[in-house]
C-alpha positions in Angstrom: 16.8 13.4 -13.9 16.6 9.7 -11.8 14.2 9.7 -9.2 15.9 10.0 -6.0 13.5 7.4 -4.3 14.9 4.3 -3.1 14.8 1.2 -4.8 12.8 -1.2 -2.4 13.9 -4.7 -1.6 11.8 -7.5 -0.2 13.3 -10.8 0.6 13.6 -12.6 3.9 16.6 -14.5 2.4 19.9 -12.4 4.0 22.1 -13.1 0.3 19.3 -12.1 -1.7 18.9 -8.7 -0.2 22.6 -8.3 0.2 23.8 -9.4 -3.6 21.0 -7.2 -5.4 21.7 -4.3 -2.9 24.8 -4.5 -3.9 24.6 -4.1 -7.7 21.8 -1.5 -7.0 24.2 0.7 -5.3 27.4 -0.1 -7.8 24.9 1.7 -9.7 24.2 4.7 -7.7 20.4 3.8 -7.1 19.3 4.4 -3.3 18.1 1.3 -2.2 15.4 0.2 0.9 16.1 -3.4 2.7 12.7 -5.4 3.8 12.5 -9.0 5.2 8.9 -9.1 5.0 5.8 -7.4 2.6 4.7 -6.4 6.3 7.5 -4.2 7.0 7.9 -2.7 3.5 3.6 -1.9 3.7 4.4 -0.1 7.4 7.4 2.0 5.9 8.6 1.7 2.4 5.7 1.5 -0.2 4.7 5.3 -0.5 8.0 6.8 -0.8 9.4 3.7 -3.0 10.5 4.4 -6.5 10.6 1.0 -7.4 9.9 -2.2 -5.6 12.5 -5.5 -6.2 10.6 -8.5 -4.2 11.5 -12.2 -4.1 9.0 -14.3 -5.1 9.5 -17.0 -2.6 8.8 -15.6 1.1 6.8 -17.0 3.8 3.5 -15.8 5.1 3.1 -13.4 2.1 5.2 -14.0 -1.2 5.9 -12.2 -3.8 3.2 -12.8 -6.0 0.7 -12.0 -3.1 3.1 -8.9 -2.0 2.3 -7.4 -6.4 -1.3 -7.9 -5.8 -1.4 -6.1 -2.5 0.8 -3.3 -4.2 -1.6 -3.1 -6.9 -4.4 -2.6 -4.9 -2.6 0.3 -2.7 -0.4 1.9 -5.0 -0.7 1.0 -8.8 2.0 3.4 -9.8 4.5 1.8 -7.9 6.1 -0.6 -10.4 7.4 -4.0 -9.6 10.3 -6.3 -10.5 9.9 -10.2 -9.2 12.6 -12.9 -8.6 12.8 -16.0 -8.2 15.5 -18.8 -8.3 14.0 -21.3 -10.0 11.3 -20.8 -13.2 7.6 -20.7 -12.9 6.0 -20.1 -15.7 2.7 -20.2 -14.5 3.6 -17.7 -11.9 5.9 -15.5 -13.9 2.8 -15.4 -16.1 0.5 -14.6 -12.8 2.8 -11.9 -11.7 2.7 -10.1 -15.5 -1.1 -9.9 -15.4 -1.2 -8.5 -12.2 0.7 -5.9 -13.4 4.6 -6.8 -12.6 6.8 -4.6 -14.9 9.0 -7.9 -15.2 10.0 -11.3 -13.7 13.5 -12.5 -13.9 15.3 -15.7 -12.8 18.0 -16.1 -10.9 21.3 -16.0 -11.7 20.7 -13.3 -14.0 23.2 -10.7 -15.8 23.7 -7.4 -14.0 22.7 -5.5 -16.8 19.6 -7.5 -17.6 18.3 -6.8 -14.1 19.6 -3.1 -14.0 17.9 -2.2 -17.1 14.5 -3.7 -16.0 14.9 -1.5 -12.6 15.4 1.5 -14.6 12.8 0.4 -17.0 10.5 -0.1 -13.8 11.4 3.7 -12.8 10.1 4.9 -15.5 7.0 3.8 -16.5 6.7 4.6 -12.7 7.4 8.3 -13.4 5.4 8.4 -16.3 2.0 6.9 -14.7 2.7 9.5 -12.1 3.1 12.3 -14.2 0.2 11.2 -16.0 -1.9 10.8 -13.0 -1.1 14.2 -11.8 -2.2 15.7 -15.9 -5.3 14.3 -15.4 -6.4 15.5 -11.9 -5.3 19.2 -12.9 -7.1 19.0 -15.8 -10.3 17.6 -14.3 -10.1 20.7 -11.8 -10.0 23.0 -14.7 -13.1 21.5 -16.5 -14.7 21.5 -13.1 -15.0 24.9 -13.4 -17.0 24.9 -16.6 -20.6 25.9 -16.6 -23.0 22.7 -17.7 -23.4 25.2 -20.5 -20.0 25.5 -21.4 -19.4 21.6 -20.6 -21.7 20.7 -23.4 -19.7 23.2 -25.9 -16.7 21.6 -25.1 -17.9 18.0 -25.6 -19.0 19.1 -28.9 -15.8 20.5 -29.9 -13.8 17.7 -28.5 -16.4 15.6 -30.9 -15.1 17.8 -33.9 -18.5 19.2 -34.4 -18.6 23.1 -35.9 -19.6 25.6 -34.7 -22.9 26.0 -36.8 -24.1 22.0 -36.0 -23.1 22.7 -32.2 -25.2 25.2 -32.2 -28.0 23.5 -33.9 -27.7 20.7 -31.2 -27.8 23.4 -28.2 -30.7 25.3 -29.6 -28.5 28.9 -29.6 -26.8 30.9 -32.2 -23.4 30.1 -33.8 -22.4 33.9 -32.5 -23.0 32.2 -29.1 -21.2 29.3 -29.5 -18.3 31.4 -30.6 -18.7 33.2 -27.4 -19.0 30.1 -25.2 -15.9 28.7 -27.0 -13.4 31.6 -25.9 -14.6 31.4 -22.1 -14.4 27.8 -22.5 -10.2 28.1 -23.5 -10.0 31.4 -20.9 -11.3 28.5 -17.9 -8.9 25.5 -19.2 -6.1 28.3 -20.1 -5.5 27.0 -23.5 -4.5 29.1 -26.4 -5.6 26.8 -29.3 -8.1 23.9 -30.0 -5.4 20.8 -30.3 -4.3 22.2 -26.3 -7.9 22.5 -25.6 -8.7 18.8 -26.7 -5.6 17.7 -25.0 -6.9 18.9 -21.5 -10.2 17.7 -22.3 -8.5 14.1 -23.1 -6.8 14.4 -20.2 -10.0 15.0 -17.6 -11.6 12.0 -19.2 -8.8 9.5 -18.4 -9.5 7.0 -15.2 -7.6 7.8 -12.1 -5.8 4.8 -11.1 -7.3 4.0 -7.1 -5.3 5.5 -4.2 
């Protein structure tokens, strides 16, 4: 199912905003209008789906308006335009984490497939983002005990050399290991290692 988020335009030029509207809506996207990064940050940014930005704006371009989004909201992903080629900029705008960077004129399909494109690896960071905080709440409520267990297993070690390592009894470490998937509510060792996997991946900042 598409995200029902708008589609967030940034361009102080009136035809920009207008033509790529347009073909946003011709294909049923709900689409945001900005003339400035400075209206878009005081309304748009956390309920965006997707943001389209021109690259040439005063006061703060495009290329200034990705790094800001970057440092706000790294899961909002970002499309940049510009009418005539940069190389060194589309280049800029790709590290810093721009989905894509297309020149104008462009095809219709070209740019509507790199906004859905965009969408999605925007819905997948989130959904990622949201596996790893519930799993880090469910290892939170491990004992120390318990957390040590589970490193072992997710190392691959058995049973018998976990328990060598922790100074108790492999009877123990069987017991330790079924409170361990009772807390992170798995029912088998690939799930548990997946939640485990999950708790050590890096949040993306705020």
């Amino acid at each position: 199912m598409r995200d029902t988020s708008p589609v967030c335009i940034v361009g102080d030029d009136d035809d920009f905003r207008l033509s790529v509207r347009a073909l946003l809506e011709s294909a049923s996207f709900s689409v945001k209008e900005y003339i400035s990064a400075t209206d878009f940050f005081s309304d748009g940014i956390f309920g965006a789906a997707c943001l389209v930005a021109d690259i040439q704006m005063p006061q703060t371009d495009g290329l200034a308006l990705q790094y800001e989004v970057a440092k706000r909201r790294c899961d909002l992903p970002v499309v940049l335009m510009s009418g005539r080629a940069q190389v060194q900029t589309a280049v800029s705008a790709m590290k810093a984490g721009a989905v894509d960077f297309i020149e104008r004129p462009f095809e219709d399909e070209v740019f509507l497939s790199s906004v859905r494109r965009a969408i999605e690896i925007g819905e997948r960071s989130r959904s990622q983002a949201a596996e790893t905080r519930g799993a880090r709440k469910l290892v939170a409520s491990l004992t120390p005990r318990e957390h040590a267990v589970l490193e072992e297993l997710v190392a691959g070690s058995s049973n018998k050399v976990t328990a060598q390592k922790l100074g108790i009894s492999p009877r123990t470490i069987e017991v330790y290991r079924a409170q361990i998937m009772t807390k992170l509510r798995s029912h088998s060792l690939s799930e548990l290692v997946r939640i485990a996997m999950a708790a050590a991946r890096p949040l993306p900042p705020n």
